[in-house]
PASEKE-363124 format. One record per residue (C-alpha): y, z, x; residue in one letter. Coordinates in steps of 0.02 Angstrom, whole numbers. Last residue first. Example, Ala and Ser with C-alpha at 12.3 -4.5 7.8 and 13.67 -1.06 7.14 Angstrom:
BEGIN
        y        z        x   res
      -53      357      684     s
     -225      390      615     a
END
This chain:
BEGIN
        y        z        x   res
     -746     -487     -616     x
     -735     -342     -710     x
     -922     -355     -800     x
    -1034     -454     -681     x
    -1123     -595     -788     x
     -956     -641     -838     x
    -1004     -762     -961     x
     -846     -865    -1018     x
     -964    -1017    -1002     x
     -894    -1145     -885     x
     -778    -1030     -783     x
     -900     -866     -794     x
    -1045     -956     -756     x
     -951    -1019     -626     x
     -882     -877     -541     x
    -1049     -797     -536     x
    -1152     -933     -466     x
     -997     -929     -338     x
    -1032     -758     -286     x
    -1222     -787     -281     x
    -1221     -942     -161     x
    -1115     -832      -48     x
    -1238     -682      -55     x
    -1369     -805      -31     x
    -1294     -869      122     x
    -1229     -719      203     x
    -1403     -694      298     x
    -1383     -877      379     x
    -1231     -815      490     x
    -1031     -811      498     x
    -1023     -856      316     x
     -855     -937      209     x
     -842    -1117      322     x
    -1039    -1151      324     x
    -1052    -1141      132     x
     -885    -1273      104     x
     -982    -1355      221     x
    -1150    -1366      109     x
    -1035    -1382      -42     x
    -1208    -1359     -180     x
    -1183    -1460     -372     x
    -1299    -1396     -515     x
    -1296    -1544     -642     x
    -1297    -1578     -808     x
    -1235    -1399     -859     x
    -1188    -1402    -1069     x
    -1065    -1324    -1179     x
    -1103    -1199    -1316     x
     -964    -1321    -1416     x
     -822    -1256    -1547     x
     -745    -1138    -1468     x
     -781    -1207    -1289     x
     -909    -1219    -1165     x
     -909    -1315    -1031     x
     -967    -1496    -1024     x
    -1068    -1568     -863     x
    -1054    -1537     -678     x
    -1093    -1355     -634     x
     -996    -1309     -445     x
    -1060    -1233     -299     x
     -989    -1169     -128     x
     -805    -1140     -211     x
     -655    -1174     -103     x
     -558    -1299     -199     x
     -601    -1199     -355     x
     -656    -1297     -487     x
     -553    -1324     -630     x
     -572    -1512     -703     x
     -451    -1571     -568     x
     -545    -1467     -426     x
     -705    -1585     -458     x
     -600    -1732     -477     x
     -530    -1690     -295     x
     -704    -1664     -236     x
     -808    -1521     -199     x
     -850    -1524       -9     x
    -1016    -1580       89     x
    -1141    -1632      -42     x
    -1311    -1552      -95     x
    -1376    -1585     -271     x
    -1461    -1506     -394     x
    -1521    -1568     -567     x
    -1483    -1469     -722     x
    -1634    -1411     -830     x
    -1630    -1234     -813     x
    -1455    -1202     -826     x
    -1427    -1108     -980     x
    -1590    -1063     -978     x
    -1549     -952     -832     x
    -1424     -850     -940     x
    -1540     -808    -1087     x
    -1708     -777     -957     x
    -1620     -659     -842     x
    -1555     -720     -660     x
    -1656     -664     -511     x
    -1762     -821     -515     x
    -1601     -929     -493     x
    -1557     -838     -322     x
    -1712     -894     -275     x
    -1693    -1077     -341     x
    -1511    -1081     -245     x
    -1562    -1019      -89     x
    -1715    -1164     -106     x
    -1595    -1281     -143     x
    -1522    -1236        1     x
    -1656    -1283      130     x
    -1678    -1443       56     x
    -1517    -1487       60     x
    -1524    -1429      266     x
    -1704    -1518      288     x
    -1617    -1678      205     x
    -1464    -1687      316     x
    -1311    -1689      213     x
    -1244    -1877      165     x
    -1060    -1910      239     x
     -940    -1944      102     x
     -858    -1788      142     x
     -830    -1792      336     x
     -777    -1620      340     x
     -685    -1580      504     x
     -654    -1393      455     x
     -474    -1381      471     x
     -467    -1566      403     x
     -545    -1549      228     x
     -470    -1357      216     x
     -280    -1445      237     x
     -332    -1575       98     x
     -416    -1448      -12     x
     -259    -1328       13     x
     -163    -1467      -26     x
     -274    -1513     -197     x
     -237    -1331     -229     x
      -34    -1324     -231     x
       -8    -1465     -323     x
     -156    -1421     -429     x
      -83    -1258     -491     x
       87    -1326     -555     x
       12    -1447     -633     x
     -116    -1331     -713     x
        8    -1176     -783     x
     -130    -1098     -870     x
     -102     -924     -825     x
     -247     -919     -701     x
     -203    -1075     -621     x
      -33    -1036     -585     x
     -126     -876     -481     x
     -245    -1003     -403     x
     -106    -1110     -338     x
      -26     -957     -292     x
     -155     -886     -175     x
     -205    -1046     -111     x
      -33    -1102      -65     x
      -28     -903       25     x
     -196     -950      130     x
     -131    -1127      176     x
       45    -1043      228     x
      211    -1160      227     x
      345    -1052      317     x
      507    -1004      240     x
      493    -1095       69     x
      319    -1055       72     x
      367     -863       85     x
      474     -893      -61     x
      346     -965     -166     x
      253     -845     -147     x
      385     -672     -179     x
      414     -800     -342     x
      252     -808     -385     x
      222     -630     -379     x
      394     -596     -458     x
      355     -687     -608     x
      165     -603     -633     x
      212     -426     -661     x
       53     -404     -720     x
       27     -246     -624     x
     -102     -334     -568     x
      -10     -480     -528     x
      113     -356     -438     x
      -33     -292     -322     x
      -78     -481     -259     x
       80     -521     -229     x
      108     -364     -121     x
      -56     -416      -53     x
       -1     -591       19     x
      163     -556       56     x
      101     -412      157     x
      -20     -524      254     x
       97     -672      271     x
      237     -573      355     x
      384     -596      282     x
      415     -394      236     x
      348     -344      411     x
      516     -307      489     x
      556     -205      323     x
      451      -81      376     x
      289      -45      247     x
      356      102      158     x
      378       -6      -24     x
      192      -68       13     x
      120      140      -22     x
      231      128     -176     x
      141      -26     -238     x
      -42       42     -178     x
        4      185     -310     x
       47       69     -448     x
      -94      -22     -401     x
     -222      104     -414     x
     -389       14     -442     x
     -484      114     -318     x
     -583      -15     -227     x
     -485     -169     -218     x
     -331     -101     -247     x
     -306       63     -176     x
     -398       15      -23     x
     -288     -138       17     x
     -130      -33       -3     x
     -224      104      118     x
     -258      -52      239     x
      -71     -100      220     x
      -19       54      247     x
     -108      107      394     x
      -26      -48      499     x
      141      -15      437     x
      135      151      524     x
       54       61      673     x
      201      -45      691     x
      321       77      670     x
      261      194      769     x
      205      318      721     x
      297      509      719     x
      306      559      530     x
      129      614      536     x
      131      571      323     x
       46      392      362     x
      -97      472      456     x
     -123      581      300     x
     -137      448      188     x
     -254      341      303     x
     -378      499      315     x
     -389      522      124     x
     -409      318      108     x
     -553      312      258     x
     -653      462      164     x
     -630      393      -22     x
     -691      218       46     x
     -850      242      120     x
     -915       52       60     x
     -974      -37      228     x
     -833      -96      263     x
     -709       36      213     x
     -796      143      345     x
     -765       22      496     x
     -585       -3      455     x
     -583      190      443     x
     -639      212      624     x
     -520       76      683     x
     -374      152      575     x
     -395      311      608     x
     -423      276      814     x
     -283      194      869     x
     -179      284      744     x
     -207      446      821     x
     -212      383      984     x
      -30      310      972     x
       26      481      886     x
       -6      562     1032     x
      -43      740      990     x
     -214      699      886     x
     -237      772      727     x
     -277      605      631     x
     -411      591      749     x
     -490      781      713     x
     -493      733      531     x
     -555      571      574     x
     -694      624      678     x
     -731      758      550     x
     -777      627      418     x
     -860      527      532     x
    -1015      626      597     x
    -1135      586      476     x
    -1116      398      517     x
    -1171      403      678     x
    -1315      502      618     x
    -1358      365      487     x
    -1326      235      613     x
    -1456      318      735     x
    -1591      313      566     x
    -1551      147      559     x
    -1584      107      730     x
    -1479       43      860     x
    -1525     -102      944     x
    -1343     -218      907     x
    -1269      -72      983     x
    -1069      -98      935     x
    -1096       62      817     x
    -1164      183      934     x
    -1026      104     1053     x
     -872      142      931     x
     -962      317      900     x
     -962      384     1047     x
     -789      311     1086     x
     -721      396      952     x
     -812      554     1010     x
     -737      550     1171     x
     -562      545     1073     x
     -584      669      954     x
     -624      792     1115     x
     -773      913     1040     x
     -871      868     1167     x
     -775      910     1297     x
     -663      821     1405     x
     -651      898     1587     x
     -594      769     1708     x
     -800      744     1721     x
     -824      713     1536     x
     -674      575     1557     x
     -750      534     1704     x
     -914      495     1615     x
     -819      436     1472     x
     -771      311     1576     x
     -922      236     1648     x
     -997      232     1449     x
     -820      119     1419     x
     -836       -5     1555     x
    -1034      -23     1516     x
     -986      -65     1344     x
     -867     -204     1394     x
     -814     -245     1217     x
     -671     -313     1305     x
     -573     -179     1189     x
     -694      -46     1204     x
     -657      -78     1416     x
     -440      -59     1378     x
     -486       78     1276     x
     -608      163     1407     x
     -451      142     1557     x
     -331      221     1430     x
     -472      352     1399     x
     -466      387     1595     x
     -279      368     1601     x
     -269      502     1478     x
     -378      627     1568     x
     -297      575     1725     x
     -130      639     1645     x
       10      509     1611     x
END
């Protein structure tokens, strides 16, 4: 190993600590060993601690941010193919989440064609491309092929399972989703894969079959997150979501929010088993009590029903409250009314 690749070594091994002191010391050697500026690797660690300042400006992010597209084309260049993945798929990781996808999918494709990863790492950039082409793109043929070069060493893992399923139930090829499931479960029980099937049985209307698989997953959820269900939710912290909910509420339009304008609200910890019978999701942060909507009946919300655990388990901080509160406004308009009041979802 040359000093100049110990040195980054060294910086890697700091990023990783998230010791950003570590890694500024070492691009100073690295600088001093005679990196330049241009070096795809200084600049990757430029940019890893522009973004890791919790200080930094918007108008800083925006420049960091200018700068990627060549960073990747100069990472994916990269002699060592260890380096090159290293830093592709951490700099496009970043990009796809905060919505630059076309850049971070070009610069996964070409990583994949190097020839020389490792196996690992290879495997590694195609699952995040087969991710990409899904969610974002709406290829799944494509993100199918990209799955068939995954190595077969990562076949059982949880995560491929997971999104191959995923990409052959949009390909509606439904029977082998559940079946590449329920195989996996066979091997290993997996809380996240039960989910994912129970929800998929769901879906086509196959309800016993669904709710063996999502009353666990409630059961399993219950105890992961040490809900005590039948205790009553502080009143400041009810309080405090109702108010979430009643601003997310003013946002609606008139013909959708009268649909629910005279429901109560309540604040409880978890939806309930009866709740998931009737079709709630055993995850979902709000549920609408009442009678849905059918052919023959416009339906009718009695009650507006806040999880304020269920809430706690799906954000890391207060900010993603709304947007959680939202999401599952969302889902159930569009279980109890047919209303999708976001077209696609």
């Amino acid at each position: 190993m040359t000093k100049l690749a110990s040195i980054f070594a060294r910086a890697y091994d700091a990023l990783e600590a998230e010791d950003i002191d570590g890694v500024q010391a070492a691009m100073a050697a690295a600088v001093d060993a005679g990196a330049t500026e241009e070096d795809a690797r200084l600049r990757y660690l430029e940019f890893m601690t522009g973004w890791l300042d919790e200080e930094a400006s918007e108008t800083e992010l925006e420049e960091l941010f200018g700068n990627t597209e060549g960073l990747l084309e100069a990472a994916v260049a990269l002699e060592d193919p260890s380096e090159a993945a290293r830093i592709t798929l951490d700099i496009s990781d970043i990009l796809i989440s905060i919505g630059d996808i076309d850049d971070a999918e070009h610069a996964l494709r070409v990583l994949s064609e190097r020839g020389d990863l490792a196996s690992e790492a290879d495997s590694e950039a195609r699952l995040l491309r087969a991710q990409v082409l899904l969610d974002h793109q709406e290829d799944a043929e494509e993100a199918l092929s990209v799955l068939d070069g995954v190595h077969a060493s990562l076949h059982e893992d949880p995560g491929y399972v997971s999104l191959r399923a995923a990409v052959l139930i949009d390909l509606e090829r439904r029977p082998e989703g559940v079946e590449l499931l329920e195989q996996a479960l066979a091997r290993e029980d997996d809380t996240e894969l039960r989910y994912q099937l129970g929800s998929i049985l769901r879906e086509a209307g196959e309800v016993d079959r669904a709710l063996e698989h999502l009353l666990r997953v409630r059961e399993r959820d219950l105890a992961t997150h040490e809900v005590e269900v039948d205790e009553p939710v502080p009143a400041d912290e009810a309080e405090d979501l109702r108010r979430y909910l009643e601003d997310v509420l003013d946002t609606l339009p008139d013909p959708v929010i009268n649909r629910v304008a005279a429901a109560a609200i309540r604040v409880e910890r978890w939806v309930g088993e009866a709740g998931v019978r009737d079709g709630c999701d055993p995850r979902t942060a709000l549920a609408f009590e009442g009678r849905p909507a059918t052919d023959d009946d416009e339906g009718q919300v009695d009650a507006l029903v806040l999880f304020r655990d269920a809430i706690i388990a799906l954000i890391e901080d207060d900010d993603a409250i709304i947007d959680v509160i939202a999401m599952s406004l969302v889902e159930e308009f569009d279980r109890f009314f047919d209303l999708e009041l976001i077209p696609g979802m």
